[in-house]
C-alpha positions in Angstrom: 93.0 117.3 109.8 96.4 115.6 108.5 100.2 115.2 109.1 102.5 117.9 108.5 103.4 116.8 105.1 107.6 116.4 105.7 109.9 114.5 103.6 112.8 112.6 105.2 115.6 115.2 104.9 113.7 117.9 106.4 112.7 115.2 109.5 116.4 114.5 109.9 117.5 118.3 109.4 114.6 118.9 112.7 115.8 116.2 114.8 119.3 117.3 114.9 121.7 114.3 116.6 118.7 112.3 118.4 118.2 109.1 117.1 114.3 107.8 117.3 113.7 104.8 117.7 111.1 103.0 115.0 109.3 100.0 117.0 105.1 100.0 117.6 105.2 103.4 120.0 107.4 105.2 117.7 106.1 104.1 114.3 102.1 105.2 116.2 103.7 109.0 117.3 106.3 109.4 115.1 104.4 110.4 112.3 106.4 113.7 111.1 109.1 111.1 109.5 106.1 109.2 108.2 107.4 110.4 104.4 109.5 107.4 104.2 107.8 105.2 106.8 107.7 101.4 106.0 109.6 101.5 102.5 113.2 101.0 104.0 114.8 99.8 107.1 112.8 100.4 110.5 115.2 99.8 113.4 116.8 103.3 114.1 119.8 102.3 116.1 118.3 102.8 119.3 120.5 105.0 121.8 120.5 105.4 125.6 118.9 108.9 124.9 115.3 108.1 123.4 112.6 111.1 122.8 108.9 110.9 121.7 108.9 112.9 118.8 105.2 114.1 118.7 102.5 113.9 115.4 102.6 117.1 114.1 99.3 118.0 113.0 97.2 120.7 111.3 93.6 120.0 112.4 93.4 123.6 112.9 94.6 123.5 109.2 98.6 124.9 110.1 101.1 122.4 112.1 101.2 122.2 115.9 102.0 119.3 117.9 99.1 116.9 118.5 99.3 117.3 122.4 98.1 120.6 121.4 94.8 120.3 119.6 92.3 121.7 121.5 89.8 118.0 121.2 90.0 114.6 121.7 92.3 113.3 118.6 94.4 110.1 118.1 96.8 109.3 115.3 98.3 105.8 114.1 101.4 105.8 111.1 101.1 103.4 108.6 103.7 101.2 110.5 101.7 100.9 113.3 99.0 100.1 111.1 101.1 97.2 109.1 102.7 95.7 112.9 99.2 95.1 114.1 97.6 93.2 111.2 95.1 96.1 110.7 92.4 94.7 108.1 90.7 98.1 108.1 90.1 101.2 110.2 87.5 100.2 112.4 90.0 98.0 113.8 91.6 100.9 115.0 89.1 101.3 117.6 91.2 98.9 119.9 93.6 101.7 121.0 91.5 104.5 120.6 90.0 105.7 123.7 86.2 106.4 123.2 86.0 104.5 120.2 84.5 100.9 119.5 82.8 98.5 117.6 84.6 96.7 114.6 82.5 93.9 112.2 83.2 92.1 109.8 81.3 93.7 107.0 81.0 96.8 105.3 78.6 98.3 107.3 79.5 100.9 109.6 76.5 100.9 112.2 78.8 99.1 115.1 81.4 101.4 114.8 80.4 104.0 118.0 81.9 107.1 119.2 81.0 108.2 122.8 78.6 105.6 122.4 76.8 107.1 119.2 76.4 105.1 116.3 74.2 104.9 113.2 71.1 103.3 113.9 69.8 103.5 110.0 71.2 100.8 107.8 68.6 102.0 104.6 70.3 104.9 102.6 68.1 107.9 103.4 70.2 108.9 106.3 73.9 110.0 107.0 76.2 108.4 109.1 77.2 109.3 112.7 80.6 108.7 112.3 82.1 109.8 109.8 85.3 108.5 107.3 87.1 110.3 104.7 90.3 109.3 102.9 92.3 112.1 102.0 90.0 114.6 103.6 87.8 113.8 100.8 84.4 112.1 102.2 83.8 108.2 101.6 79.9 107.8 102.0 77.5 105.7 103.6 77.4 101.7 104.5 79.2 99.6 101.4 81.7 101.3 99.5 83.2 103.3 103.2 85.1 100.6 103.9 87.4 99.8 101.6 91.7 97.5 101.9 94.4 99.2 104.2 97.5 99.2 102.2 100.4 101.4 101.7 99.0 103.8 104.5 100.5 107.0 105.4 98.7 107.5 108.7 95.1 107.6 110.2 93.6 110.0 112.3 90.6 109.9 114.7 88.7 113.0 116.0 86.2 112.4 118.7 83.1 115.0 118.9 81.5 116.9 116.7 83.9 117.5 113.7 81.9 120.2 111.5 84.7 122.8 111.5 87.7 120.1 110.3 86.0 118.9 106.7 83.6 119.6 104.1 80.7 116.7 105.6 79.3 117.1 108.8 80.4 114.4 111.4 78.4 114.8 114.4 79.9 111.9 116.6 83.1 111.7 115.6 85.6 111.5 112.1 88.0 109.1 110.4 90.1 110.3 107.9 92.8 107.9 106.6 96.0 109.8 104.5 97.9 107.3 102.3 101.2 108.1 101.1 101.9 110.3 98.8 104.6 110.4 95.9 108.4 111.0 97.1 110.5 113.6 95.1 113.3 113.1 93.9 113.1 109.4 95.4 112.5 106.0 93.8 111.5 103.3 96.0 110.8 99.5 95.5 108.7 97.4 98.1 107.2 94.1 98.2 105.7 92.3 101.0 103.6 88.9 101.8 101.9 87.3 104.6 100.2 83.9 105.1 98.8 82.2 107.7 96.2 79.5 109.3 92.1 79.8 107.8 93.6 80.2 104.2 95.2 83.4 105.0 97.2 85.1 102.4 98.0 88.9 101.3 100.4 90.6 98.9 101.4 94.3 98.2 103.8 96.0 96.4 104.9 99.9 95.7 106.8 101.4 93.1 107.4 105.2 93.4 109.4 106.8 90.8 110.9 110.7 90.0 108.6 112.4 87.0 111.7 115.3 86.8 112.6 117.9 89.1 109.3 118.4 90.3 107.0 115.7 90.0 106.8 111.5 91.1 104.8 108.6 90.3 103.3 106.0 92.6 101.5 102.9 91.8 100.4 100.5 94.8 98.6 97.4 95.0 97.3 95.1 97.2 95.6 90.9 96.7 94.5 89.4 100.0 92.5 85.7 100.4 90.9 84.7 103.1 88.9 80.9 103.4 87.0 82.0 106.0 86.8 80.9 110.0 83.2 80.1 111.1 81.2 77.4 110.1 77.4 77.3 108.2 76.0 75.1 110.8 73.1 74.2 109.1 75.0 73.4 105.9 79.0 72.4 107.0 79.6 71.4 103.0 78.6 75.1 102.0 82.2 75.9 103.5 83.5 78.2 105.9 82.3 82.0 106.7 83.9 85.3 107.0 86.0 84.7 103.9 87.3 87.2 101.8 89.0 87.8 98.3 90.1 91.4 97.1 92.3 92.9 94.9 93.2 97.1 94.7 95.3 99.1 92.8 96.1 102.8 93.4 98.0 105.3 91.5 99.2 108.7 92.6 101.1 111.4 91.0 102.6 114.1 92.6 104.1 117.6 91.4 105.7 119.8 94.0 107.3 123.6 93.4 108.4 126.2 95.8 104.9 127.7 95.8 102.4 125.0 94.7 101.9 120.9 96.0 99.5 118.7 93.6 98.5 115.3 94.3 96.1 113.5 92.3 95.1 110.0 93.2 92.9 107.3 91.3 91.9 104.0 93.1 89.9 100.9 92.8 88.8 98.0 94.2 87.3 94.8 93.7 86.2 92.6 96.9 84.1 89.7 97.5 83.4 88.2 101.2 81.2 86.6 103.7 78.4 88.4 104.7 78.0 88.7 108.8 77.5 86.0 110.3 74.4 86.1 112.9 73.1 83.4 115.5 70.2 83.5 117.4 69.9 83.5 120.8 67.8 80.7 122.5 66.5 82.9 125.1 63.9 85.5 125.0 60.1 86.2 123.9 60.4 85.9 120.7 62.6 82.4 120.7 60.4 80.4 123.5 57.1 81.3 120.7 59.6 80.0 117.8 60.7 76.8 119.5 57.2 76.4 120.9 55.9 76.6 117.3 58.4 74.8 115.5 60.9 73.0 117.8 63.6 74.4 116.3 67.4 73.8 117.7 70.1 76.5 116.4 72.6 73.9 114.9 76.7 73.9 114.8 78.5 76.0 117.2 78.7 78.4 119.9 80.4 80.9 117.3 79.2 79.5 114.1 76.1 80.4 111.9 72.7 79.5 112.9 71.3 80.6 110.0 70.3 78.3 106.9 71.5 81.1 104.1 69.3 79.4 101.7 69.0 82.7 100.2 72.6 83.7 99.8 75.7 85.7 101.9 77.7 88.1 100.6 79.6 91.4 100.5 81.0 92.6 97.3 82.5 95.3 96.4 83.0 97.3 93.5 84.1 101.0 93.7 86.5 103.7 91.8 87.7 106.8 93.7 89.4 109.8 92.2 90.6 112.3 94.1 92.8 115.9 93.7 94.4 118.1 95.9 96.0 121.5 95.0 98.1 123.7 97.6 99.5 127.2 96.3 101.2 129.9 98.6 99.4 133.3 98.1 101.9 135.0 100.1 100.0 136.4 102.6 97.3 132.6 103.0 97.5 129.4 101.5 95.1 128.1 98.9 93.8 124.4 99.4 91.4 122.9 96.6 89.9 119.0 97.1 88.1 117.4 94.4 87.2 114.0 94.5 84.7 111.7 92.8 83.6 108.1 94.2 81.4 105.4 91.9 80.3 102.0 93.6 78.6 99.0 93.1 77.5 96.8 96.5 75.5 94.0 97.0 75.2 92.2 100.3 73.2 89.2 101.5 72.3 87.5 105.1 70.7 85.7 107.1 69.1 88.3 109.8 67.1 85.7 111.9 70.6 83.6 112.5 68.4 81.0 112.8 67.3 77.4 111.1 64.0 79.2 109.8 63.0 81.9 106.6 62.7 84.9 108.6 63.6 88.0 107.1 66.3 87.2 105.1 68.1 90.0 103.5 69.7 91.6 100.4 70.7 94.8 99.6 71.6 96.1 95.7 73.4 99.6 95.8 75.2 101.5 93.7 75.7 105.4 93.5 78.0 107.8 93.1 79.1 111.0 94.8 81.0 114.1 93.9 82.6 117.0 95.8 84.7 120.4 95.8 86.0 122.0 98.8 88.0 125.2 98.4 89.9 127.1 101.6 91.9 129.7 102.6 94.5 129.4 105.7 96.1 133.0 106.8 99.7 132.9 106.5 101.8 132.1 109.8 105.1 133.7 109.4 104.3 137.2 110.8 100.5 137.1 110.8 100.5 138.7 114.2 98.2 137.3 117.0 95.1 136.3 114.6 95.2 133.6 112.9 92.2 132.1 110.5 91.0 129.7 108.1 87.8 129.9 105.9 86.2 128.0 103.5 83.7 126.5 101.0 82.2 123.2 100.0 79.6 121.6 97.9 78.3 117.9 97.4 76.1 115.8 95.4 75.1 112.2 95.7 73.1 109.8 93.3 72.6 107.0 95.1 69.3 104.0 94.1 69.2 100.5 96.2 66.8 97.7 95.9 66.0 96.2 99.4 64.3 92.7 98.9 63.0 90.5 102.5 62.8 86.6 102.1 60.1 84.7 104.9 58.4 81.5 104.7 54.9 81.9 104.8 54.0 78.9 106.9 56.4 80.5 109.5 54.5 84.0 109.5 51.1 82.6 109.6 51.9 80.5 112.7 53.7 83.0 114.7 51.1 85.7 113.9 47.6 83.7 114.1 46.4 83.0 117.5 44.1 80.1 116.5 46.8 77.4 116.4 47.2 76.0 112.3 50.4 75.8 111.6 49.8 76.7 107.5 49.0 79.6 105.7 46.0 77.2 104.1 44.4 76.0 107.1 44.8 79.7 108.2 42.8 80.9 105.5 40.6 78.3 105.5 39.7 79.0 108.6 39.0 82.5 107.5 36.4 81.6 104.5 39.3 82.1 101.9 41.6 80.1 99.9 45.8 79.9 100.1 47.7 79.0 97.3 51.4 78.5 98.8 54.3 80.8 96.6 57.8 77.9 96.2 59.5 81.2 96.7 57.8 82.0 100.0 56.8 85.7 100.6 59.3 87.8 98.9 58.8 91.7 99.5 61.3 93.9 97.8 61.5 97.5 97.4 63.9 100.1 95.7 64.6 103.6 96.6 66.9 106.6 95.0 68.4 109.6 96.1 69.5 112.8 95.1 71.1 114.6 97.3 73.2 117.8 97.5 74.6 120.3 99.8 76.8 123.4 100.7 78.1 124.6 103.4 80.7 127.5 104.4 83.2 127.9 107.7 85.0 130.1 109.0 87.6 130.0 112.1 89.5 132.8 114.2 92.4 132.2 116.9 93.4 135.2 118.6 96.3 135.0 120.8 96.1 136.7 124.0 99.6 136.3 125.4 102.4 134.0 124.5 100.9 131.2 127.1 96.9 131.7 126.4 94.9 131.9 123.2 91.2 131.5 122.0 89.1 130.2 119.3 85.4 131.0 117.6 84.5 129.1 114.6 81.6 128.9 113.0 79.9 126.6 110.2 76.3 127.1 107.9 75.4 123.9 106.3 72.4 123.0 104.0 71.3 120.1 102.8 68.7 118.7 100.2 67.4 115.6 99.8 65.3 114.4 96.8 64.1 110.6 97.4 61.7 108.2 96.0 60.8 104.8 97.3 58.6 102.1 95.0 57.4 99.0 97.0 56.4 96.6 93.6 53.6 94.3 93.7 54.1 90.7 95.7 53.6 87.3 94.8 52.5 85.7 97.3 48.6 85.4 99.1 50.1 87.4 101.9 50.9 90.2 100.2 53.0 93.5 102.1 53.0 91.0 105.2 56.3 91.3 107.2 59.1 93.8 106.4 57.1 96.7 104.5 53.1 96.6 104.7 52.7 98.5 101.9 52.9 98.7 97.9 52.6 101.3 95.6 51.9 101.6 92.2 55.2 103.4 91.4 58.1 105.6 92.9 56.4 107.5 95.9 58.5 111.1 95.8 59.0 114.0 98.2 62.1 116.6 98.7 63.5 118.3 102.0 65.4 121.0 102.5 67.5 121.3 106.0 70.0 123.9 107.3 72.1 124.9 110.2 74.7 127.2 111.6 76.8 126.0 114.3 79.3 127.7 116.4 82.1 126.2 118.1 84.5 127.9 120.5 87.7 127.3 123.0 90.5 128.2 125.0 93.9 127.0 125.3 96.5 127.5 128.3 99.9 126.5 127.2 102.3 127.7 130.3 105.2 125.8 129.1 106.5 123.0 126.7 105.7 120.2 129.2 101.7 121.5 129.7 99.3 121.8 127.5 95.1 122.7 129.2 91.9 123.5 126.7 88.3 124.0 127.6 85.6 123.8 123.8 82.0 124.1 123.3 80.7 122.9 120.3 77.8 122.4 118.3 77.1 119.1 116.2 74.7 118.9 113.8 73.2 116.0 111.4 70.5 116.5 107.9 67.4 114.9 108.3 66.7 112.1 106.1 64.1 109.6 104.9 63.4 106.2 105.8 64.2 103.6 103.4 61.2 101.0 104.4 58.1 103.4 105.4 56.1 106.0 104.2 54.2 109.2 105.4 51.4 109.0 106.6 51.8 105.5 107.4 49.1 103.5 105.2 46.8 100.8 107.1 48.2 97.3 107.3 48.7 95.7 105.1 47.9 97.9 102.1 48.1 96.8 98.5 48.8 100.0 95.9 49.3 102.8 97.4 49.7 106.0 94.8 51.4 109.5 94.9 49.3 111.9 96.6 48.4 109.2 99.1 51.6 108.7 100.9 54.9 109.3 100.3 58.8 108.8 101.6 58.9 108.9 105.5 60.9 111.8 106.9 63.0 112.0 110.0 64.0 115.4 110.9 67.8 116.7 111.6 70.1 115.3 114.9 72.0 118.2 116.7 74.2 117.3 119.6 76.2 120.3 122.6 79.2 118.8 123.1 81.6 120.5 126.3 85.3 119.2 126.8 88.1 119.7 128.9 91.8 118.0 128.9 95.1 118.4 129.0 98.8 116.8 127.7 101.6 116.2 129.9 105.2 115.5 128.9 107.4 114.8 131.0 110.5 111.8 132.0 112.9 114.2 129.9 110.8 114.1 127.0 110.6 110.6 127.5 107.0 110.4 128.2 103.8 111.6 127.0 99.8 111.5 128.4 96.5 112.4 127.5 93.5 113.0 129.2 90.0 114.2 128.1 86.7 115.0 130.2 83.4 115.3 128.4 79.6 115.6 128.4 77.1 115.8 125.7 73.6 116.6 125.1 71.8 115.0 121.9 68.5 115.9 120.4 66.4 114.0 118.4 68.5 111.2 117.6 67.7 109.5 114.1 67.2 105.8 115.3 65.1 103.1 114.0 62.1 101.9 116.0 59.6 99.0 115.5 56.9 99.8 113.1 54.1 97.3 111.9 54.4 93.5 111.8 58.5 93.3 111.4 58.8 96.9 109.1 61.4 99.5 110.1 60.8 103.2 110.9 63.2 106.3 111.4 62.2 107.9 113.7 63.5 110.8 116.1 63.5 109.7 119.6 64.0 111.3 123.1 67.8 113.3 124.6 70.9 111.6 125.1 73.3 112.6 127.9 77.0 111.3 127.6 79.2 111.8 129.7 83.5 110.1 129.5 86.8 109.9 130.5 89.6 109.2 127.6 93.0 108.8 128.6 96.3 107.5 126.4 99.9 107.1 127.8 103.3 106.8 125.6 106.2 105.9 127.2 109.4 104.9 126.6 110.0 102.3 129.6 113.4 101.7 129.1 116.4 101.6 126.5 114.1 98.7 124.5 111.2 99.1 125.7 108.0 101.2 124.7 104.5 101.7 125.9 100.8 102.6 124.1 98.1 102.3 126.7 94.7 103.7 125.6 91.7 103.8 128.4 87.7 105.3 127.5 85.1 105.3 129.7 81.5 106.8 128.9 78.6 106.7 130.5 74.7 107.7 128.9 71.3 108.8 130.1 68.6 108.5 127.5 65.3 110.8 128.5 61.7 110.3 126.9 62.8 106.9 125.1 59.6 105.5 124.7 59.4 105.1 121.3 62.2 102.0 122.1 60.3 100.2 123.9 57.0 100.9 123.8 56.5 101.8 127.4 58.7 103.8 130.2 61.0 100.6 130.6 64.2 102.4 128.4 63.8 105.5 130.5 67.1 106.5 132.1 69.3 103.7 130.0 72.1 104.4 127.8 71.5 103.0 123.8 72.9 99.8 124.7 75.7 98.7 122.5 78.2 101.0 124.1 80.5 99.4 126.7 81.3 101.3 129.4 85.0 100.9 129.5 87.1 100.3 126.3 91.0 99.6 126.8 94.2 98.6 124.7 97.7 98.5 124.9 100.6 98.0 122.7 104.3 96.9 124.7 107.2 96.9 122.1 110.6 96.0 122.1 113.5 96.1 120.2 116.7 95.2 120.7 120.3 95.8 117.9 121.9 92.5 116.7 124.5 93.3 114.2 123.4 94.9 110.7 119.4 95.0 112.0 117.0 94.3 115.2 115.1 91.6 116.5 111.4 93.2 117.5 108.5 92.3 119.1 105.3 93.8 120.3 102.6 92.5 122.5 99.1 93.7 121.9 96.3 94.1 124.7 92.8 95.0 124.1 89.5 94.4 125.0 85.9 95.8 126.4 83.4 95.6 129.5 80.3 94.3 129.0 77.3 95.4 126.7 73.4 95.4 125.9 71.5 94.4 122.9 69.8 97.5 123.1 68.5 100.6 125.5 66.4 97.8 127.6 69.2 96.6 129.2 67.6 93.2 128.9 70.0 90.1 130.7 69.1 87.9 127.9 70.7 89.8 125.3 73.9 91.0 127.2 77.5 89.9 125.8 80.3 89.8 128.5 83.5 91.5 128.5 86.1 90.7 126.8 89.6 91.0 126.6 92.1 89.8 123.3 96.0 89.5 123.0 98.3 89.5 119.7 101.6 88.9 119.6 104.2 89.7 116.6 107.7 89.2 116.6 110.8 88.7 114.5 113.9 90.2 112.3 114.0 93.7 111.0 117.1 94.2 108.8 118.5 97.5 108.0 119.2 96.9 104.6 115.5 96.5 103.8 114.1 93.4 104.9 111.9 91.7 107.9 110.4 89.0 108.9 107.6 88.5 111.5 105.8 85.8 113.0 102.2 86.2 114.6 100.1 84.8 116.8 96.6 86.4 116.8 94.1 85.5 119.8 96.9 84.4 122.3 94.8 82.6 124.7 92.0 81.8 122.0 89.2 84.2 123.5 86.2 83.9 121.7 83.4 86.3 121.6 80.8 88.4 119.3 80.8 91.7 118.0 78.0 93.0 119.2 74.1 91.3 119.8 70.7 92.3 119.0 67.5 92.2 121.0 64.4 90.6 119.5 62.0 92.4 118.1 58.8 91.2 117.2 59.2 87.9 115.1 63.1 88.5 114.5 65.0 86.5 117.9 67.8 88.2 119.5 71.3 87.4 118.1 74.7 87.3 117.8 76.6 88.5 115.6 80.2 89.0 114.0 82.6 86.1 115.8 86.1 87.1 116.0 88.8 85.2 114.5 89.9 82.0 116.9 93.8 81.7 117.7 95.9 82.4 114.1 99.7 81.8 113.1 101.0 83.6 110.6 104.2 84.9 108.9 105.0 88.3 107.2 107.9 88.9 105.0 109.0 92.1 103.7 112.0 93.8 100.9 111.9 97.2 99.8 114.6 99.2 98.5 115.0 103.2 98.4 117.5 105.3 96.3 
């Protein structure tokens, strides 16, 4: 799925005398003039006689207006993208119906579509939701999330998404298109921003001509950030949530009459904050704690509860290479994508969010992943009423992470004995056997690898059956294997395996799976005029199976010290598959002036891949029990006025989990949704922009925000986060000889509120986590020059 690639002449040679005007609507729709978006001046001279110009699109892989896709799909330009303050692309979930969930780390497990999300945060699994960059695919938790700079567009597919790239998405994809090279063109931009918590980014672009034929880009990007929350058991450590990165990307670009290449190399180097968690002083698991050890969470409502005596972080290191090739055949065009990704993660927190040792957590990855995908797309200028696409891709992924838990023992042994000593040594005393206490506490780590690879093949047919109705079939056969190994090494302390794991082995425990699919989609489309646009799909999702990063098969007794190959080995979950139905339409109407969105849809999923409680504190992938979805999305743009614009984006969903007992142990999670899914989503963006001599002075108005959610599929009170509901402001001076400046004020009204919240599970209180930024001022300046 991506933009009809158009450069500025050929926009201006489309929209004959209309003049479009460039403020937060028409920068987030406009995106067929996106080849010289945000490198020169944005006001467009606004007239009394204002259009939307729609996205042009080709997630059917040729161009058609996005009002005519036949699923749920949203796209942003890289202008929109810049006016908002957009860190990253999860943040694009605040006006994209159906989609929510942003954090603060690199993790992707908050991030839902419909209310799906990855439940496994180990590295034997693949993710719900997918993200590509490019069309080329970006992985798992770490190196997915990566600096927005010098962004061509980003656009959002809801549903199953197996027929669009070469990685299966089962919930939902994200593929984010930077900007390419300009022929013929060079271009000079600079811009800065600071503001309040240390605040500070820069980025610059430099695209220069390589000939007739061919262009250079280089963009980079250094943002610093001192961080907003507080370590409330250690104030002096300094604040949280901060940040400190630095990218570089360069792109070339060689264009004929019959052949495109891009090829782009990028890199990044990032440190910040880990999430921040706090527990919640409510609950089973917290009255036992305090009761125990009268502990109080210290510092804030929104600052950490957590000690981090063992460390916070998340740091990045990652390369990405990637190489597109276009040639017309004549009678199809020819599409290669090779791209290559190498990363290095490590991340740190404190899970408990609390004063105590519980389960504090590091992860060490580092992998690398490789892939080719090679289509055909039939030819459109006299192709008759069939039209097709096919193709090919292939994948393979080394990826090895050490997992390591950090507990105080004294804190285990009085939770977990019912005899009332409050140390490991009376404990064992007690028992007839001696204790000698570890300094480093009980410290359980394990490390697992991957291999994996995969193939799959697609093919798509349209067949038009009149001018105003046509249909679709596609169809996609996917395989995947996994090779993985898992060593738990030997632990230090008396307790041995006690918490996290239960197990060690004597060396890497090894197994290998083998799973495969064919999946069909299908739809219709009604188009009876240029105003209407109606389509009915089927279609089938599907996700690989996997292993579980922290538990073995068959599971050994617990605790057990040593267990060999031929005893045990990696724990396997088996593959997810999803039936997804939609319906919807696009209106336009006001003259052109106006433009909506609706969409209607219900799912079925099978066996979702979630994690469930295992022994003592340990994790287990499991697959557990049918999910029934069912949603409303709706977006509105509108031009209100001569200087006024509108964005409104509404979702609603709405879930039905069957035979969920493996959540909570009991019939209790029968009937409930997952939990973390709101059941309305909203945001809005109101823009204005009004001509003052050589430029315009611009503003937008953001509005976003959430109903309430559930720690998990309980729906336990104690664990519920309220709604929510955020504003932004940005306003300020856009020249059209190249330069802006723009003030911001982030969190109007100073709304505070979490991310998301956990329920407790065994010894492991509830929590908060992930506190949004308070009220921020800032400024943003801005000079480019194009010739």
């Amino acid at each position: 799925m991506e933009v009809c690639k158009s450069d500025a002449s050929t926009f201006r040679q489309r929209a004959g005398s209309r003049t479009f005007r460039r403020t937060a609507l028409a920068s987030a729709v406009a995106l067929a003039s996106s080849g010289t978006a945000g490198e020169g001046p944005r006001g467009g001279g606004a007239t009394l006689e204002t259009f939307i110009e729609e996205s042009i699109v080709t997630a059917q892989r040729r161009p058609e207006p996005l009002g005519d896709v036949p699923l749920g799909i949203s796209a942003f330009a890289g202008e929109f993208l810049d006016d908002a303050n957009l860190a990253n692309f999860e943040e694009l979930s605040r006006f994209t119906p159906g989609l929510v969930g942003s954090s603060t780390d690199s993790f992707i497990d908050l991030l839902q579509c419909r209310g799906i999300y990855t439940f496994d945060f180990g590295v034997g699994g693949d993710p719900s939701i997918s993200v590509f960059k490019n069309g080329l695919y970006q992985g798992r938790n770490g190196p997915v999330v990566t600096s927005q700079y010098d962004i061509d567009r980003v656009e959002i597919a809801r549903g199953p998404q197996g027929f669009l790239f070469g990685r299966n998405s089962i919930a939902g994809a994200i593929n984010t298109i930077t900007r390419h090279p300009e022929i013929g063109r060079t271009v000079f931009a600079v811009g800065a921003e600071v503001g309040q918590y240390g605040h500070a980014e820069f980025d610059g672009v430099w695209n220069a001509p390589m000939g007739e034929t061919g262009a250079a880009r280089i963009a980079a990007y250094v943002a610093r950030d001192d961080g907003y929350a507080t370590d409330g058991f250690a104030p002096a450590r300094g604040d949280l949530v901060s940040r400190d990165a630095e990218a570089v990307r360069v792109s070339l670009r060689n264009r004929t009459d019959v052949s495109d290449i891009n090829l782009m190399v990028e890199y990044e180097d990032r440190q910040r904050s880990g999430t921040v968690y706090r527990a919640i002083e409510r609950g089973g698991t917290w009255e036992t704690l305090n009761e125990l050890f009268d502990v109080d969470v210290p510092g804030g409502p929104y600052d950490s509860g957590g000690d981090l005596r063992d460390g916070e972080a998340d740091d990045l290191e990652v390369l990405s290479v990637g190489l597109e090739i276009e040639r017309d055949l004549g009678w199809a065009t020819f599409t290669s994508l090779t791209g290559y990704r190498d990363h290095k993660y490590f991340y740190a927190e404190d899970y408990d969010g609390s004063p105590l040792r519980v389960n504090h957590y590091h992860q060490d990855q580092a992998g690398d992943y490789a892939e080719q995908e090679l289509r055909l797309v039939s030819d459109e200028a006299g192709e008759g009423p069939l039209s097709w696409y096919a193709g090919v891709s292939l994948y393979r992924e080394d990826i090895h992470a050490a997992f390591t838990t950090f507990s105080d023992e004294d804190v285990l042994c009085a939770y977990y004995n019912y005899y009332g000593y409050a140390t490991c040594q009376d404990y064992y005393a007690y028992l007839g056997y001696e204790f000698a206490p570890n300094p480093e506490g009980l410290v359980e780590p394990n490390e697992v690898s991957g291999r994996y690879s995969g193939w799959a093949a697609y093919v798509d047919l349209n067949l038009a059956l009149s001018e105003t109705l046509d249909v679709g079939v596609g169809v996609r056969h996917t395989a995947d294997t996994k090779e993985f190994a898992n060593w738990a090494p030997d632990v230090d302390s008396d307790l041995g395996p006690y918490l996290t794991l239960g197990f060690t082995s004597t060396g890497f425990l090894r197994d290998e799976r083998t799973w495969s699919e064919t999946a069909p989609r299908a739809f219709v489309r009604f188009r009876p005029n240029e105003e209407w646009t109606w389509f009915a799909s089927a279609t089938r999702g599907y996700k690989a199976g996997g292993f579980g990063s922290f538990a073995l098969s068959p599971p050994p007794p617990w605790p057990t010290v040593g267990v060999g190959q031929g005893e045990a080995a990696p724990d396997p979950f088996g593959p997810e598959e999803s039936l997804s139905y939609e319906a919807g339409f696009t209106a336009r109407f006001a003259n052109g002036r106006a433009q909506t969105r609706l969409n209607v849809y219900s799912y079925t999923f099978e066996d979702l891949q979630v994690t469930v409680p295992g022994p003592a504190g340990s994790f287990v992938v499991d697959n557990v029990g049918i999910m029934d979805g069912r949603g409303v999305e709706w977006e509105l743009e509108a031009f209100l006025g001569r200087f006024l614009d509108l964005r409104v984006a509404l979702g609603y969903t709405d879930m039905e989990g069957r035979q969920m007992h493996a959540f909570c142990g009991d019939a209790s999670c029968e009937g409930n949704g997952l939990g973390r899914m709101p059941a309305w989503s909203y945001g809005g963006v109101l823009g204005a922009e009004l001509p003052v001599g050589g430029g315009h002075w611009v503003a937008h108005l953001e509005v976003f925000g959430q109903s309430e959610v559930f720690g998990g599929p309980s729906l336990d009170d104690r664990f519920r986060l309220d709604g929510w509901v955020q504003s932004n402001l940005q306003a300020g001076y856009r020249s059209d000889s190249g330069w802006e400046v723009m003030g911001y004020m982030e969190n109007v009204t100073d709304d505070r509120h979490f991310a998301a919240v956990i329920e407790d599970d065994g010894i492991i209180p509830g929590t908060r986590l992930g506190p949004n930024r308070p009220r921020t001022l800032g400024l943003a300046m801005r000079w480019s020059t194009g010739y």
